[in-house]
C-alpha positions as CSV (number, residue, x, y, z in Angstrom):
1,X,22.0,24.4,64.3
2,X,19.7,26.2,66.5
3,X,16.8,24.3,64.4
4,X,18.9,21.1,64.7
5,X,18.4,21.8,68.6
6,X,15.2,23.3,69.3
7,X,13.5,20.1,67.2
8,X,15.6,17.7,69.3
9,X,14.6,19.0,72.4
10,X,10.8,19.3,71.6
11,X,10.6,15.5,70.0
12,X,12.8,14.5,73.2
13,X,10.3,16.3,75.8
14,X,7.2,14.1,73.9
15,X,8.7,11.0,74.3
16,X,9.0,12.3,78.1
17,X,6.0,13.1,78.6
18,X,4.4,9.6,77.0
19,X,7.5,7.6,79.6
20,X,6.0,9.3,82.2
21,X,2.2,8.8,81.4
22,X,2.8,5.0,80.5
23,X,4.6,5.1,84.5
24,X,1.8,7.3,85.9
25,X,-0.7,4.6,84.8
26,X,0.4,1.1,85.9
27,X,-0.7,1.7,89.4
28,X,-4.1,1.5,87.6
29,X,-3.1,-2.1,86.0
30,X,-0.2,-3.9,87.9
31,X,-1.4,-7.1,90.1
32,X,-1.9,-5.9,94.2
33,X,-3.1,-2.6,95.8
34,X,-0.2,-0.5,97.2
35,X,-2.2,0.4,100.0
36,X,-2.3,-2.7,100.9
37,X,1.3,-2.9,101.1
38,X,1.4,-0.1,103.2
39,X,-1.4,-0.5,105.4
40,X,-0.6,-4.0,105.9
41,X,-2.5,-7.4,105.5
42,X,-4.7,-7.0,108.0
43,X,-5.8,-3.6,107.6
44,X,-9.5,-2.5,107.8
45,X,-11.4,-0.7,104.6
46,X,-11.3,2.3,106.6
47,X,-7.6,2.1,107.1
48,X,-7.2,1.1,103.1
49,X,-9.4,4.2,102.3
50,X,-7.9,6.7,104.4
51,X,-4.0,5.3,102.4
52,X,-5.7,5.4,99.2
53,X,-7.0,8.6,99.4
54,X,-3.7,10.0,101.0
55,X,-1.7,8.9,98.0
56,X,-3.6,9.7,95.6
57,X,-4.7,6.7,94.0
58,X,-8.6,7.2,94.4
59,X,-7.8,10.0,91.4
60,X,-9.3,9.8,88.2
61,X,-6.9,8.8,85.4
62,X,-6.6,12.4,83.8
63,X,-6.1,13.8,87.4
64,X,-3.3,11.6,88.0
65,X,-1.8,12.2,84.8
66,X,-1.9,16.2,85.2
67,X,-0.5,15.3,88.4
68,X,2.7,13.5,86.9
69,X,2.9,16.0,84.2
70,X,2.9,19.3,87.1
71,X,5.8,17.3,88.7
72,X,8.3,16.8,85.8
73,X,8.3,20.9,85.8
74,X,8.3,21.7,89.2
75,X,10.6,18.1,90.4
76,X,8.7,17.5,93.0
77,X,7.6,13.9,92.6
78,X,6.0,13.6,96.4
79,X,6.9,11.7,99.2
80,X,7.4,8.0,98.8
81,X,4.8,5.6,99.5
82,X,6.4,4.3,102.8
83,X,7.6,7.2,104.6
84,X,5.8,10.5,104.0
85,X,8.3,12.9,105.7
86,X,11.2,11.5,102.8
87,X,10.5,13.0,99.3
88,X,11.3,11.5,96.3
89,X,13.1,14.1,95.4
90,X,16.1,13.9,98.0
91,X,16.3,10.0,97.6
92,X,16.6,10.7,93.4
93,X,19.3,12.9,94.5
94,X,21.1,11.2,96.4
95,X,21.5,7.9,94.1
96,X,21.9,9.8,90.6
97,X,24.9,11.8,93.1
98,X,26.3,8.3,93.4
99,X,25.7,7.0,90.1
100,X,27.6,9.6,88.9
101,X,30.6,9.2,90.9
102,X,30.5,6.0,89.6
103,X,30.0,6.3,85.6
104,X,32.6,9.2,85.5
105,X,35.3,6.5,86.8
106,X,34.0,4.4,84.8
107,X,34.6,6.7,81.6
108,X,38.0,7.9,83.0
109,X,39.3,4.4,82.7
110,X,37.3,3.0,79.9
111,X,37.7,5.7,77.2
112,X,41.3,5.5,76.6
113,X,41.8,2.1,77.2
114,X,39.2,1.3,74.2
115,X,40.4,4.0,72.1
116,X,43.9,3.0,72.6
117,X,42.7,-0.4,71.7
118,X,40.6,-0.1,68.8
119,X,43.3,2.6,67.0
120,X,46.1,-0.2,67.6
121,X,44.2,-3.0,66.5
122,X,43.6,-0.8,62.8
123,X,46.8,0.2,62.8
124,X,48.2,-3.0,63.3
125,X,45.0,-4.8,61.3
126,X,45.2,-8.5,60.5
127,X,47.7,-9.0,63.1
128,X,48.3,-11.5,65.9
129,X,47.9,-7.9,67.9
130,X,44.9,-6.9,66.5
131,X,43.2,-10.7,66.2
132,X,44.1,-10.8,70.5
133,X,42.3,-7.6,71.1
134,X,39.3,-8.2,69.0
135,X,39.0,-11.6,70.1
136,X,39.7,-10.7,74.0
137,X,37.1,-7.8,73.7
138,X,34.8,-9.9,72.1
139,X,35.1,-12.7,75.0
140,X,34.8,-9.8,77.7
141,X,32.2,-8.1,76.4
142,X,30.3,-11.5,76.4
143,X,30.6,-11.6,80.3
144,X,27.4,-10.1,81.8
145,X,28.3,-7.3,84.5
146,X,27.2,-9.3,87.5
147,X,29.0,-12.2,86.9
148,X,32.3,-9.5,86.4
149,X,31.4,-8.2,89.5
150,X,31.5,-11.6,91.1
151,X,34.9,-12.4,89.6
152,X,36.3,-9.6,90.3
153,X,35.4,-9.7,94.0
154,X,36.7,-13.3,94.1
155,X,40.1,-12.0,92.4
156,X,40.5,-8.8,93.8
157,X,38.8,-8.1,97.1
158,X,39.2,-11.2,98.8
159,X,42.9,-11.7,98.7
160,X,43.9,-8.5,98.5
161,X,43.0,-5.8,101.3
162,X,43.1,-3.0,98.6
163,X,40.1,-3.2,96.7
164,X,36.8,-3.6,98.7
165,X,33.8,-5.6,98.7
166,X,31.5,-2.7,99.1
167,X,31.4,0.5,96.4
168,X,30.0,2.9,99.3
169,X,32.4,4.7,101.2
170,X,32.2,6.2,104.8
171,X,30.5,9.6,104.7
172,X,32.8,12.4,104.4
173,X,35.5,9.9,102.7
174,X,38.2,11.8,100.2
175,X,38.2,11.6,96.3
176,X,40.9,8.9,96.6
177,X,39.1,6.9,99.4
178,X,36.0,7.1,97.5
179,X,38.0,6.2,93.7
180,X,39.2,3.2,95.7
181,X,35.9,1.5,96.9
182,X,34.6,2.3,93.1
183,X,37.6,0.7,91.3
184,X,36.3,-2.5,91.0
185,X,32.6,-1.8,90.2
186,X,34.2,0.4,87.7
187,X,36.9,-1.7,86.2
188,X,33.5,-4.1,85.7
189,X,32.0,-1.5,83.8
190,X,35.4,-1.0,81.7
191,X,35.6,-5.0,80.9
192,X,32.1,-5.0,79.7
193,X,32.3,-2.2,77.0
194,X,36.2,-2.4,76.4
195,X,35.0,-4.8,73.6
196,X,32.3,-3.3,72.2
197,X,34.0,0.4,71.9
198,X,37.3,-1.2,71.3
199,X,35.9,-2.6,67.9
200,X,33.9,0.6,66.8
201,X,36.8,2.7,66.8
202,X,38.9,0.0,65.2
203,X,36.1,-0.3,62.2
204,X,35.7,3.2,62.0
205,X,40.0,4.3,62.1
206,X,40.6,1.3,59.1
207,X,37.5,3.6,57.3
208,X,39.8,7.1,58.2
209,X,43.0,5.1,57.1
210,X,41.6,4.1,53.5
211,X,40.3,7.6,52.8
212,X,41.6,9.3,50.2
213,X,42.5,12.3,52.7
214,X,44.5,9.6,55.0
215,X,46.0,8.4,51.4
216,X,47.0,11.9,50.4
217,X,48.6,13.0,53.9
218,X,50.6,10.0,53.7
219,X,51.8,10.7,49.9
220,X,52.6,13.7,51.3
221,X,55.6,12.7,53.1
222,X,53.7,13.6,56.9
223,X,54.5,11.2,59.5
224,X,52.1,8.6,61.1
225,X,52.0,10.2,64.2
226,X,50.6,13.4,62.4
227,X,48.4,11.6,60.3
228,X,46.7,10.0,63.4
229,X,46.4,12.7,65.3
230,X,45.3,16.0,62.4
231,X,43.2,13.4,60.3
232,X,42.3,10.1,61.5
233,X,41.1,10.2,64.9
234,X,38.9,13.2,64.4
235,X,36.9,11.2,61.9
236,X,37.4,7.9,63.6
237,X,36.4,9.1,67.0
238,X,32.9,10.0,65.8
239,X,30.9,6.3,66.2
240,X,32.5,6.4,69.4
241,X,31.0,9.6,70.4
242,X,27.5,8.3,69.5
243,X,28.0,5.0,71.3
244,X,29.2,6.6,74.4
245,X,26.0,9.0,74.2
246,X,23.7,6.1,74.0
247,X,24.7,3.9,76.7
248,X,25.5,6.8,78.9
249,X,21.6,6.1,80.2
250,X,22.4,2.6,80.5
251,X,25.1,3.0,82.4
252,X,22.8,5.4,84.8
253,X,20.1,3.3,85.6
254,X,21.4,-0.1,84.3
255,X,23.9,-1.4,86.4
256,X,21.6,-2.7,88.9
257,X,23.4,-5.9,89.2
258,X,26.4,-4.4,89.9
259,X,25.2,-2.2,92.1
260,X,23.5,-5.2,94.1
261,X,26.7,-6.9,94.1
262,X,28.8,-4.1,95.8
263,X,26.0,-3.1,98.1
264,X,26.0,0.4,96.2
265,X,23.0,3.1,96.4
266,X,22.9,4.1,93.0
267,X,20.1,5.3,90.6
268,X,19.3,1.8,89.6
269,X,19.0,0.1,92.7
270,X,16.4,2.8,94.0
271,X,14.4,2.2,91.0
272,X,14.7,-1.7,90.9
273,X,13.5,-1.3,94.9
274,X,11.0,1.0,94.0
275,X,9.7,-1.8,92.0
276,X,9.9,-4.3,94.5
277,X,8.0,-2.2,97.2
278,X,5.2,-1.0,94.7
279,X,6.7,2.7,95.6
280,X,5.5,4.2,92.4
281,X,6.2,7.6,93.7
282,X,9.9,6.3,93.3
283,X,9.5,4.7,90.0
284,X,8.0,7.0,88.2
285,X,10.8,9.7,89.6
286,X,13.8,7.2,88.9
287,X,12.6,6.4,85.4
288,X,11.7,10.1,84.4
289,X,15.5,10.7,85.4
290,X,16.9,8.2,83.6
291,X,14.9,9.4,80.7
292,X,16.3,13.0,81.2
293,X,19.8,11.7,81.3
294,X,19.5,9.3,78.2
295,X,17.8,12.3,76.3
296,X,20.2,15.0,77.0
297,X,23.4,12.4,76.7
298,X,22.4,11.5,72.7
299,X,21.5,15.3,72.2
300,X,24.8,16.3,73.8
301,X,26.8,13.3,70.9
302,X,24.9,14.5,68.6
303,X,26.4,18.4,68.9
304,X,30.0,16.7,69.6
305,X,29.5,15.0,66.6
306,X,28.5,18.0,64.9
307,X,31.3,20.1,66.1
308,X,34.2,17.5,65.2
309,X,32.8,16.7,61.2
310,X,32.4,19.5,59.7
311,X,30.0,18.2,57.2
312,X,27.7,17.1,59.9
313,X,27.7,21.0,61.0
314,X,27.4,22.2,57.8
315,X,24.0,20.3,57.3
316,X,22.7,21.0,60.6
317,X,23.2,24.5,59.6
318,X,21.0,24.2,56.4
């Protein structure tokens, strides 16, 4: 295990470390000067100088690089391109605080809906039950989150004074108060992978069911309710730890639409203005983070996954 681990983590700090020289570098090759987006239009090559030098970008390529590489230990990614008394660091903060608000309500009502779904639709495979939630996952899943958002605000916030048009709540807001501007953002999120989980853990509990172990439990007089719960969803459950681990970066960085279309500060939105703006600073932080968060999520499945088959822990002990 501890091999399992420390191999993990050393392959996973590589591919950091090549994200974040690949971002260090396209100031050197994207279209327009940044300090001339700072400066302004009308600036004077004195004025561009004085920007350039101040941020850095007169470096030399390695010196930029050992730059980037100093800040991924020490998290400090500078001050952003625009405003030199905010650091990176606090506006990273701040939006991966919000994105996380968001994703964990989110997972709170996706998970068991699309576990519920997929084990019914096994259990009840080949049936008008099981065709309607395939075939309704499969339609929703098909629905890109912006366009869910949209929907939803059209359905749900505008007639009814409950739900909100914006996902940001006033400062010092409640749990509740907060879980209530989210709910539709995250209900959103829940429509789009409902399908997609719902019909992984369906394909994976008709696989538990057919086992022989599932076969011999049920031969052995135990009920179905004890089957489900001692045999099949242990084994059923494990795609759906590894999807969940993989899209958990997704769901960090990816729901910029969404995040438009409720007017919410999260992780994505930062990067996607950071983009806009030519605040590299900012992208190169955002995307490092999201990198982090993808990394550590599949690691994290991966251990779940190990600790809930026992075969898969057996040959990660080896």
């Amino acid at each position: 295990m501890l091999k399992f681990i420390t191999t993990r983590v050393l392959l996973s700090f590589l591919t950091l470390l090549i994200i974040l020289a690949v971002v260090t570098l396209i100031p050197n090759v994207a279209p327009g000067d940044p300090a001339r987006r700072i400066a302004g239009p009308t600036a004077s090559f004195e004025r561009l100088a004085a920007v350039r030098e101040s941020l850095g970008l007169d470096d030399s390529i390695p010196e930029q690089l050992a730059t980037s590489f100093t800040s991924l230990f020490t998290a400090d990614f500078g001050t952003t391109f625009n405003d030199s008394s905010v650091t990176v660091s606090e506006l990273i903060r701040a939006a991966l605080w919000n994105s996380s608000k968001l994703v964990l309500l989110s997972l709170l009502l996706m998970l068991p809906l699309s576990i519920l779904g997929g084990v019914v639709a096994a259990y009840k495979k080949d049936s008008l039950l099981d065709r309607i939630i395939v075939n309704v996952g499969v339609a929703l899943s098909s629905v890109p989150d912006f366009v869910g958002g949209v929907l939803f605000l059209a359905l749900f916030a505008v007639p009814f004074s409950f739900f909100r048009v914006t996902a940001a709540a006033p400062e010092g807001s409640g749990i509740f108060t907060q879980a209530r501007f989210l709910l539709l953002p995250a209900l959103t999120v829940t429509m789009v992978y409902f399908g997609y989980i719902a019909r992984v853990t369906r394909a994976s509990t008709i696989s538990a069911l057919e086992s022989d172990f599932a076969r011999t439990a049920f031969m052995k007089g135990m009920s179905t309710r004890t089957v489900f719960t001692k045999h099949v969803l242990r084994n059923s459950l494990l795609p759906t730890v590894a999807v969940v681990g993989t899209q958990l970066g997704f769901m960090f960085g990816g729901l910029v639409g969404l995040e438009l279309i409720f007017n919410y500060p999260g992780l994505g939105r930062l990067i996607l203005t950071a983009v806009v703006d030519a605040d590299y600073p900012i992208l190169r932080g955002g995307v490092v983070t999201v990198a982090i968060i993808y990394m550590v999520a599949t690691l994290a499945a991966d251990l779940v996954i190990a600790w809930m088959n026992p075969r898969a822990r057996l040959a990660l002990t080896e």
